[in-house]
C-alpha positions as CSV (number, residue, x, y, z in Angstrom):
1,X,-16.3,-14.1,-26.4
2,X,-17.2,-10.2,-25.1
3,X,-13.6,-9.1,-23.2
4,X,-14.4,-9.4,-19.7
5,X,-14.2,-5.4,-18.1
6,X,-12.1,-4.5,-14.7
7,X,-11.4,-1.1,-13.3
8,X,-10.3,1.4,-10.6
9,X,-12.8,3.5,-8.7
10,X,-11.9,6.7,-6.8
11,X,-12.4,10.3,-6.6
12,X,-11.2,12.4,-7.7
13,X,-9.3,9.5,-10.1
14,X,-6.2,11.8,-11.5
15,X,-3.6,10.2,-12.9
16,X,-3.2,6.9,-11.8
17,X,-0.7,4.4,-12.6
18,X,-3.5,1.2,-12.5
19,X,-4.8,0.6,-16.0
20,X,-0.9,0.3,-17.2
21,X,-0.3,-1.8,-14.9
22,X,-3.1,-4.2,-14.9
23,X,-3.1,-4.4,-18.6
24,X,0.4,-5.4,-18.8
25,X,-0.3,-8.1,-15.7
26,X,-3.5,-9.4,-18.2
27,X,-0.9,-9.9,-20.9
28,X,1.6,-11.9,-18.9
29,X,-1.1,-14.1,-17.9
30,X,-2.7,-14.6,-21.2
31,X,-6.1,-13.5,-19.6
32,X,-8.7,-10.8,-21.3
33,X,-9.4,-8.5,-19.7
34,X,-10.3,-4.6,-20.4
35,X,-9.3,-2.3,-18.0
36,X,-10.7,1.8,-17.0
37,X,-10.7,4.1,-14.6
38,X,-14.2,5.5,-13.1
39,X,-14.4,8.6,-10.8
40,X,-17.1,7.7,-8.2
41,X,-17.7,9.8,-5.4
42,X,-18.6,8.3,-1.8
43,X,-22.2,9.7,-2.1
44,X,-23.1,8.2,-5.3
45,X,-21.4,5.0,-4.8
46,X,-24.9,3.2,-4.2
47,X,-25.6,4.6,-7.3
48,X,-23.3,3.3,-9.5
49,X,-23.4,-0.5,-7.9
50,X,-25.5,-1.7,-10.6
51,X,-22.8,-0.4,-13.3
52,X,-20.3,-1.6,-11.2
53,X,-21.7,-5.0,-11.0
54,X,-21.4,-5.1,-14.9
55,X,-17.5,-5.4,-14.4
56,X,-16.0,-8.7,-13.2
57,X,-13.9,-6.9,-10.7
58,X,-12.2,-3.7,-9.7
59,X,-9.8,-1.8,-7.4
60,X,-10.8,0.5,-4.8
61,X,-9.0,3.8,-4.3
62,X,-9.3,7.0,-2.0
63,X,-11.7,7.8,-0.6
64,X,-13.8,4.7,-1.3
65,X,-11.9,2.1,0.1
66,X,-14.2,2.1,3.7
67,X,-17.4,3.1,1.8
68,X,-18.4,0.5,-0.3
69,X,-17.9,-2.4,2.4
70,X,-22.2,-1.4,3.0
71,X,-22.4,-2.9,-0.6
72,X,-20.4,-5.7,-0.6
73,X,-21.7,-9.0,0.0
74,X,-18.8,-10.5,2.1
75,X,-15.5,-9.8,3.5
76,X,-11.9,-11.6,3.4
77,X,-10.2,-11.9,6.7
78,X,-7.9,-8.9,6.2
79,X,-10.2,-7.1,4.6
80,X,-12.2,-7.5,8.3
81,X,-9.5,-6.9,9.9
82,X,-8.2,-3.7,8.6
83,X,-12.1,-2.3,7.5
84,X,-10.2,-1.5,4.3
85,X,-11.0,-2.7,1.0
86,X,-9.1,-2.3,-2.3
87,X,-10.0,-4.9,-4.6
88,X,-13.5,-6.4,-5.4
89,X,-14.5,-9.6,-7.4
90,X,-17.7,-10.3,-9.1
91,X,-18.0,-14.0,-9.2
92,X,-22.1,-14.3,-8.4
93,X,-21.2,-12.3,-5.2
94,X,-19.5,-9.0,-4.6
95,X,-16.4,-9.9,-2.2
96,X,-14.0,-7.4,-0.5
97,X,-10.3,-7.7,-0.3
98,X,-7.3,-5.7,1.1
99,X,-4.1,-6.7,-1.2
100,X,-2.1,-3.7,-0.1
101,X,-0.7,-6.2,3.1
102,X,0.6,-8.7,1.1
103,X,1.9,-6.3,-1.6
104,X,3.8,-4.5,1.1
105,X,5.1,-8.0,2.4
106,X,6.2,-9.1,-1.3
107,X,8.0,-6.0,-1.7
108,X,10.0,-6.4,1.3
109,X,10.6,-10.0,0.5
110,X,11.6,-9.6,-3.3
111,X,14.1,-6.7,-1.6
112,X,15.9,-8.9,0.9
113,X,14.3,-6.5,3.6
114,X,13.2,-9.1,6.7
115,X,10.3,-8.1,8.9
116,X,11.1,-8.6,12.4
117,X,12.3,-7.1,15.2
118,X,12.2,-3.4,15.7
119,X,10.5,-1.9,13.3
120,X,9.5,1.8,13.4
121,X,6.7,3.5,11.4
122,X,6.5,7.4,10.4
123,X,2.3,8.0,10.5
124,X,-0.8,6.5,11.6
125,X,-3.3,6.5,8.6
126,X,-4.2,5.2,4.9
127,X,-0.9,2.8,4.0
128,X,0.6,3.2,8.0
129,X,-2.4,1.5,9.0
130,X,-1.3,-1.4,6.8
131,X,2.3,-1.6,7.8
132,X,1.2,-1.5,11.8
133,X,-1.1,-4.0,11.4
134,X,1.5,-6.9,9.6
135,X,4.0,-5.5,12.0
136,X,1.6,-6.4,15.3
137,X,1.0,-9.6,13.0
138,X,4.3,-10.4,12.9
139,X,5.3,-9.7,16.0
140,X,7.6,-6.7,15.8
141,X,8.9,-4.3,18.1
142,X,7.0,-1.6,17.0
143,X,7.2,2.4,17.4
144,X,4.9,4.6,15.6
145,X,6.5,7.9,15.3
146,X,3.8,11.0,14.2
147,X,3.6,14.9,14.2
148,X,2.4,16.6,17.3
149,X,-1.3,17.1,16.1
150,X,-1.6,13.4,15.4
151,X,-1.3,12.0,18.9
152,X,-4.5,10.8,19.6
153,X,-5.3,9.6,16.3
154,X,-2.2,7.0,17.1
155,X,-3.2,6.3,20.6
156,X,-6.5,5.2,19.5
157,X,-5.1,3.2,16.4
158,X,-2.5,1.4,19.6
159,X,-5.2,0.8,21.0
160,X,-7.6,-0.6,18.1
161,X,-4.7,-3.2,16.6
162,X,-3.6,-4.2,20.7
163,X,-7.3,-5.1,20.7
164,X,-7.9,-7.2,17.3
165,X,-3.9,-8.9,17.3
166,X,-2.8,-9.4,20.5
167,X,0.1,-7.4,20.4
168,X,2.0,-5.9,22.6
169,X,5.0,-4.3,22.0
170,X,3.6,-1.2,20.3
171,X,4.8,2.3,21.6
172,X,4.4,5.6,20.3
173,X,6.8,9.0,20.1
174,X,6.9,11.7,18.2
175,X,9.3,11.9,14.9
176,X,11.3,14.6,16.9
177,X,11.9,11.8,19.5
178,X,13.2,9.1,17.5
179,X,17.0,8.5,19.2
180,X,19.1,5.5,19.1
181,X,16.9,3.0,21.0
182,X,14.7,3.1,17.6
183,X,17.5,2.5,15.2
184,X,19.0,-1.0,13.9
185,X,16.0,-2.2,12.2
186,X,13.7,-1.2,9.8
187,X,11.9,2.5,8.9
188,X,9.0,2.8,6.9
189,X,7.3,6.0,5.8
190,X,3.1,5.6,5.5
191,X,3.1,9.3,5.6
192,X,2.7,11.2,1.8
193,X,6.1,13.6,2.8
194,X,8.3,13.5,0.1
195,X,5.9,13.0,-2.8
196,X,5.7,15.2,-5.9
197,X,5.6,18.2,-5.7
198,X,7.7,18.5,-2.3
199,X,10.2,16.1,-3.4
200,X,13.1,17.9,-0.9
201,X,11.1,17.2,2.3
202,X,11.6,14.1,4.3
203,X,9.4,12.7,7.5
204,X,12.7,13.0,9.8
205,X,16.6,14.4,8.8
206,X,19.5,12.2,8.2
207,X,20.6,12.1,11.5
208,X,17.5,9.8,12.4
209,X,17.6,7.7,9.1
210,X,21.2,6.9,9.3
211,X,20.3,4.3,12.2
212,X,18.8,2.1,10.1
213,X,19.9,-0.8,8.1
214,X,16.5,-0.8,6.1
215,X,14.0,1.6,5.0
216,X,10.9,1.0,2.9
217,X,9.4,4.7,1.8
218,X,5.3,4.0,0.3
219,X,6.0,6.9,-1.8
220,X,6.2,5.9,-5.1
221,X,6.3,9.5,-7.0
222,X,9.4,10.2,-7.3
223,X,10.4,6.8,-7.6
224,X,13.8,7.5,-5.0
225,X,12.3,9.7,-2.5
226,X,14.9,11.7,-0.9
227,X,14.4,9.1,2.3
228,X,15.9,6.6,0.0
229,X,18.8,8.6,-1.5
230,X,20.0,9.3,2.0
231,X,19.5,6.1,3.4
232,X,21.3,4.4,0.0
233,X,24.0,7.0,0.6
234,X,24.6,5.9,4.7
235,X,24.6,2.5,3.3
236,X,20.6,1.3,4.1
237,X,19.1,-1.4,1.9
238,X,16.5,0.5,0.6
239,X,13.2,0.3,-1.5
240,X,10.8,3.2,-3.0
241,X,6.9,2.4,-3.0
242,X,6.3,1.1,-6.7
243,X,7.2,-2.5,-5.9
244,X,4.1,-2.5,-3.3
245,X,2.1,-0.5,-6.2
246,X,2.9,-3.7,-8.7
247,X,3.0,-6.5,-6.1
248,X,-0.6,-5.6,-4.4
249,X,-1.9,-5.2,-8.1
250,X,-0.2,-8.7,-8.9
251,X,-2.2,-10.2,-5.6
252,X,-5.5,-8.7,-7.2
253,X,-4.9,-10.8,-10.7
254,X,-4.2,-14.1,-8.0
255,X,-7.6,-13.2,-6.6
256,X,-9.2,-12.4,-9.7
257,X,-7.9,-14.9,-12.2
258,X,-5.5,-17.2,-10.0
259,X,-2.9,-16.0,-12.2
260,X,0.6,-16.7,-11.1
261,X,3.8,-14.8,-12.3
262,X,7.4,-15.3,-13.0
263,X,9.5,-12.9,-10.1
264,X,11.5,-12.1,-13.3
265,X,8.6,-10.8,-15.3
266,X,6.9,-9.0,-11.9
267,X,11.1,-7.0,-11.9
268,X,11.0,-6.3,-15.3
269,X,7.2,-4.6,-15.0
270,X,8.1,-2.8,-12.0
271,X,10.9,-1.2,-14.2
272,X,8.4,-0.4,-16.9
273,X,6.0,0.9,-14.8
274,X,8.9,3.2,-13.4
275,X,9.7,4.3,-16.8
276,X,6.0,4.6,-17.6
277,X,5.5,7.2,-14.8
278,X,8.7,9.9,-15.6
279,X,7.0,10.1,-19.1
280,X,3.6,11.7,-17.3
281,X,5.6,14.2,-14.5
């Protein structure tokens, strides 16, 4: 039987840590399943459906992940919702899904991190967008804290997830007016500050993150931003981005495959994939 063929789709594709982490989720499942990486621009994504369609599914990455709903078939409801996709399956049909929200809400979960009350985000776009929306879902207390020059993209956002959840308790300040009424509850950075190279900068200073009895930071290179050191060091339960990288890739597989996974083996690759990415930078 011809190994069935997956892969991830962006541009440009880089380094990415996908195929060694999909291949090793094939293997815990006992499934085939090859797995590649393809750089595919926005503009010739209609060219490259046909190829694509040859695959029995893939992952979506920047800048793709709004530009090939057009091609797709059908939606899931998140995958609506947000007017994101990330994963695609090829079962007769070509059907969207977001798996970064429930990736994001494993992590937490597998952390001991809980999701409710005041919860404040740092940014407004790409992986933000994705905490905001399960916050409103969830019914949060939520402020979304940006830079100056990104005011009006976070008004509008407010506005947009008021509009499809419900919710209401959404605010928004700037990070250099975070103060005390934010703290207590949970931080999460959706902003890339902190990521390699400029692994000494942080979205707000110590002052600010020592409020906090949990932060989650979606950076996953380095894997212990220096958010996390200093909220570890003021005594914060707190968690790096490569548990969402592995649990939204583990939510693909469920889509994919129904595949279903021991939390002890999902640990254990989360500390391979760790180890996987110092050998590269």
């Amino acid at each position: 039987m011809p190994e069935r063929k997956f892969a991830v789709i962006g541009h440009p594709i880089g380094h990415t840590m996908s195929p060694f982490i999909h291949k090793r989720l094939f293997e815990l499942a006992d499934k085939d399943g090859e797995y590649i990486t393809m750089d595919i621009s926005p503009e010739d994504l209609e060219n490259k459906m046909e190829e694509l369609d040859k695959l029995s599914g893939y992952n979506i990455t920047i800048p793709n992940k709004q530009k090939i709903i057009p091609f797709l078939d059908n939606l899931d409801k998140k995958a609506r919702l947000y007017g994101s996709v990330n994963t695609v399956s090829n079962c007769g049909s070509r059907v969207g899904y977001t798996t970064d929200p429930d990736g994001f809400l494993k992590a937490l979960e597998s952390a001991g991190i809980p999701f409710s009350g005041n919860v404040c985000i740092a940014g407004c776009g790409g992986a933000a967008r994705t905490f905001i929306y399960e916050a409103a879902l969830a019914g949060c207390n939520i402020t979304i804290a940006v830079r100056p020059e990104s005011t009006a993209k976070r008004d509008r956002l407010i506005e947009e997830v008021r509009d499809k959840t419900g919710a209401e308790n959404i605010r928004g300040c700037l990070l250099g007016e975070l103060g005390d009424e934010n703290g207590g509850g949970l931080f999460v950075n959706g902003t890339p500050v902190g990521m390699f190279p400029d692994v000494e900068k942080t979205p707000v200073p110590v002052s600010v993150i020592k409020k906090y009895e949990y932060v989650f930071d979606a950076v996953y290179n380095p894997l212990e931003t220096r958010l996390i050191c200093e909220a570890k060091a003021n005594g914060a339960n707190a968690l790096g981005g490569m548990s969402m990288l592995v649990w939204q890739a583990v939510v693909a597989h469920e889509i994919w495959d129904g595949s279903r996974y021991d939390i002890e083996d999902i640990n254990k690759l989360i500390n391979e994939s760790a180890e996987e990415l110092k050998k590269n930078f």
